[in-house]
Backbone as CSV, one residue per row, in Angstrom:
resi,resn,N_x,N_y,N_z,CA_x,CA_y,CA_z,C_x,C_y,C_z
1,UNK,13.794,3.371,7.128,13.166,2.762,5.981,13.933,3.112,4.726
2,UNK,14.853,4.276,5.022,15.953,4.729,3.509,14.720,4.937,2.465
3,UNK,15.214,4.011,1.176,14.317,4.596,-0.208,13.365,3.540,-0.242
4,UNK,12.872,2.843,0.767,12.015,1.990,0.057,10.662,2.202,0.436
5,UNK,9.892,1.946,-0.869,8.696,2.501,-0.972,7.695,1.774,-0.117
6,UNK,6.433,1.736,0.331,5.602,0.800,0.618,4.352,0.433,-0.427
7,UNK,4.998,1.158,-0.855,4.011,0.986,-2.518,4.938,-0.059,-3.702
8,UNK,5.987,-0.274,-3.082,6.941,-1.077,-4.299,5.909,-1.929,-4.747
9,UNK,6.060,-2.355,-6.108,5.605,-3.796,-6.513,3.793,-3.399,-6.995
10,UNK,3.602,-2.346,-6.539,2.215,-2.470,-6.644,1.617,-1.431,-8.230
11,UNK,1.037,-1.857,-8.906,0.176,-1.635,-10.526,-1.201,-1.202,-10.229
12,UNK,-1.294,-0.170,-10.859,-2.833,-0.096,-10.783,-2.658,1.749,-10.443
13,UNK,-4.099,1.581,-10.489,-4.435,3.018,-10.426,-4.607,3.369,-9.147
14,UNK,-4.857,4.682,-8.228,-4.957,5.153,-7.087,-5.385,4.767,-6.230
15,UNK,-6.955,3.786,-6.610,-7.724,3.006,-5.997,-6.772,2.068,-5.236
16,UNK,-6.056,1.198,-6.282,-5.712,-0.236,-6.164,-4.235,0.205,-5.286
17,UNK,-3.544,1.506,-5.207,-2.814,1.759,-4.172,-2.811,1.786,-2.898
18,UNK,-3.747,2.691,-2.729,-4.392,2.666,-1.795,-5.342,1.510,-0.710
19,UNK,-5.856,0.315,-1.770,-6.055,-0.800,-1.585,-4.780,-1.617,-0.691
20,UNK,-4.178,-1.247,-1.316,-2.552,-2.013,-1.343,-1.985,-1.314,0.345
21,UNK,-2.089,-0.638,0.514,-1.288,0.178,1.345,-2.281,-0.338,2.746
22,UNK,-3.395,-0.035,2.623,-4.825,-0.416,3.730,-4.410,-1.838,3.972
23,UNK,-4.387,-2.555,2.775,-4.024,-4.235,3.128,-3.103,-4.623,4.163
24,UNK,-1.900,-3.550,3.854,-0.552,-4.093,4.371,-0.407,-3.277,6.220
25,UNK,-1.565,-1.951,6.178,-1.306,-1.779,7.565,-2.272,-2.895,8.533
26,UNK,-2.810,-3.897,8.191,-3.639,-4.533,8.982,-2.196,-5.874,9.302
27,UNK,-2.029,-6.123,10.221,-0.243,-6.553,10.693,-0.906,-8.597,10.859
28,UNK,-1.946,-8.286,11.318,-2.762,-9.430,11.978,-1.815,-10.276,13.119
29,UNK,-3.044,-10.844,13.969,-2.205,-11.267,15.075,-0.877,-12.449,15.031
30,UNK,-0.189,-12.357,16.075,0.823,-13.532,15.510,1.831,-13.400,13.787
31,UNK,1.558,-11.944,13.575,2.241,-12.323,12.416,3.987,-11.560,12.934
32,UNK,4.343,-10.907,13.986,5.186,-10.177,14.106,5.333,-8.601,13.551
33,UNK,3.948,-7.971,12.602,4.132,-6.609,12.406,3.143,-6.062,13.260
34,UNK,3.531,-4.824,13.688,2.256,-4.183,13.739,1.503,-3.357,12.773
35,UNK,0.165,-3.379,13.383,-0.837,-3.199,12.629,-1.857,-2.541,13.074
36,UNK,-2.878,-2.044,12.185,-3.789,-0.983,12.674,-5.420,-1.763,12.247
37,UNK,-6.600,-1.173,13.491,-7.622,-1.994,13.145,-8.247,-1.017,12.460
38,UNK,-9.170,-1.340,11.649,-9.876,-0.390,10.795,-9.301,0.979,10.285
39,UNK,-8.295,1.225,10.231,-7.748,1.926,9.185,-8.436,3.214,8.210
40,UNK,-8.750,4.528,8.541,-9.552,5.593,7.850,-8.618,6.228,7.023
41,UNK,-7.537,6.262,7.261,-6.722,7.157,6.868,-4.971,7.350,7.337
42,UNK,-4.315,7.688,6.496,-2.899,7.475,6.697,-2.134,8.488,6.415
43,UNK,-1.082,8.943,6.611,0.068,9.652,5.629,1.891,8.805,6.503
44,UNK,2.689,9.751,5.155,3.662,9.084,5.522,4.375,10.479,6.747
45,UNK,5.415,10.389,7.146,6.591,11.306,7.873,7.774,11.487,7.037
46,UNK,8.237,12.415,7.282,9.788,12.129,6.990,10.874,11.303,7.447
47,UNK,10.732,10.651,8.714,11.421,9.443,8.932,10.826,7.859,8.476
48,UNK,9.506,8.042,7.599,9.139,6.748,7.228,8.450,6.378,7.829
49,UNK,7.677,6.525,8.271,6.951,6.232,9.222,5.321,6.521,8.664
50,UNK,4.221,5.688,9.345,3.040,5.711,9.143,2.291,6.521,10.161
51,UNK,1.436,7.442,10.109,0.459,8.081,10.609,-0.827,7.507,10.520
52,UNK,-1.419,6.751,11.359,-2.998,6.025,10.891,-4.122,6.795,11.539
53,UNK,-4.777,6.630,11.388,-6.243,6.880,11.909,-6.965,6.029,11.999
54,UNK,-7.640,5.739,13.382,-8.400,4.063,13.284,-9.689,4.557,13.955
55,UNK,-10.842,3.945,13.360,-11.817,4.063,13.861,-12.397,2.615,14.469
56,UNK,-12.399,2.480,15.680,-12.222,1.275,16.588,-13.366,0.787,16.985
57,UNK,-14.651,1.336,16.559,-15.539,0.936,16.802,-16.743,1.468,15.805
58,UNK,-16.253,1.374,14.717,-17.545,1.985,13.094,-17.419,0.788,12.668
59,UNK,-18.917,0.232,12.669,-19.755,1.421,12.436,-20.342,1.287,14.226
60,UNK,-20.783,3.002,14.384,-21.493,3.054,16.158,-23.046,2.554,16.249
61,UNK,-23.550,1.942,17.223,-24.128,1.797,17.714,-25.160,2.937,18.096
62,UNK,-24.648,3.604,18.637,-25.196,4.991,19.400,-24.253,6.003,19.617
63,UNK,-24.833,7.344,19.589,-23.873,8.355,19.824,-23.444,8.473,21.093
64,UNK,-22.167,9.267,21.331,-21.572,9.925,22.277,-20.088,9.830,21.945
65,UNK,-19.333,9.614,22.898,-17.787,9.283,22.903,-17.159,8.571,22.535
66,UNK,-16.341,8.746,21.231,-16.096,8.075,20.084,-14.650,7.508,20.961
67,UNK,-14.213,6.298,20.462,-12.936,5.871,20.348,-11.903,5.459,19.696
68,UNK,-12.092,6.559,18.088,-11.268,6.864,17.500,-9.532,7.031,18.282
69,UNK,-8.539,6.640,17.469,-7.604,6.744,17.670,-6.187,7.371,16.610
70,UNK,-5.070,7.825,16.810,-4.363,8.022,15.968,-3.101,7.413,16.397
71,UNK,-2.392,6.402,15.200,-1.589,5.531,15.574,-0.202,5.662,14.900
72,UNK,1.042,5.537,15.391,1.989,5.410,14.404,2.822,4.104,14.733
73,UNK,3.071,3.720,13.012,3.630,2.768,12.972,5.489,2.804,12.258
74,UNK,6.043,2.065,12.633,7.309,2.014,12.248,8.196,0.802,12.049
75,UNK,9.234,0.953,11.539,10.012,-0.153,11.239,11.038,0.190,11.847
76,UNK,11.696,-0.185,12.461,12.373,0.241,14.173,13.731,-0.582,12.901
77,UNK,13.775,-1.619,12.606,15.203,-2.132,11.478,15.332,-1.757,10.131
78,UNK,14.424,-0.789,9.886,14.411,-0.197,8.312,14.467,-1.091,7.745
79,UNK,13.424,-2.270,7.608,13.625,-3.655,6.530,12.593,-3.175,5.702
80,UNK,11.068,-2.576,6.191,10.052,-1.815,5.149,9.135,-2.686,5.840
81,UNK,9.169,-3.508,6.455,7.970,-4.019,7.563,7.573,-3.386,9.222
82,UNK,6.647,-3.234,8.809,6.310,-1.868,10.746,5.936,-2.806,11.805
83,UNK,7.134,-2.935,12.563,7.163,-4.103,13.449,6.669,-3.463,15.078
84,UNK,6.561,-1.602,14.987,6.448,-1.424,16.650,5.079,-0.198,16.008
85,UNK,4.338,-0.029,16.663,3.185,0.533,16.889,3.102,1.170,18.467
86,UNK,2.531,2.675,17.854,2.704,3.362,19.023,1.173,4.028,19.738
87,UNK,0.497,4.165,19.671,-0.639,4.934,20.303,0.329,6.653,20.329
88,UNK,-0.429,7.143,19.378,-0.232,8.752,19.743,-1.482,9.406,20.421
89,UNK,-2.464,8.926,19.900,-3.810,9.955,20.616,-5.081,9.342,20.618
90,UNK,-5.443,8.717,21.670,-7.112,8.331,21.565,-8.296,9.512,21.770
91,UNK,-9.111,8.981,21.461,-10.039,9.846,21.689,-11.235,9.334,22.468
């Protein structure tokens, strides 16, 4: 991904970053990125890369065994679009 931000282009205060950033990990089908469903939480890596947290089924129904997940996403051509998605850890 080199220097480019995933925040480029974007104004506003923390909220509206963060807005911004949630928007862009949802890839939707057929579009060629990948993408994350419901989206709780993120950070970046040092290779550029996205760390997600998805909660795959909130709001629950009923308790027990959640199927939360933790996902990473990447841009496998360093263009700044995350075209491969990986499953690191379900729960």
């Amino acid at each position: 991904m080199g220097n480019r931000c995933p925040l480029a282009g974007v104004v506003g205060g923390a909220g509206d970053r963060q807005n911004a950033v949630a928007g862009r990990l949802q890839g939707g089908r057929g579009s060629g990125r990948a993408g994350s469903h419901q989206p709780t939480s993120f950070t970046f890596d040092d290779q550029g890369r996205i760390w997600v947290t998805e909660s795959v089924e909130y709001p629950r129904a009923s308790p027990g065994v959640g199927q939360d997940r933790v996902k990473i996403l990447e841009s496998t051509n360093h263009d700044g679009h995350y075209d491969k998605a990986t499953v690191f850890k379900d729960a």
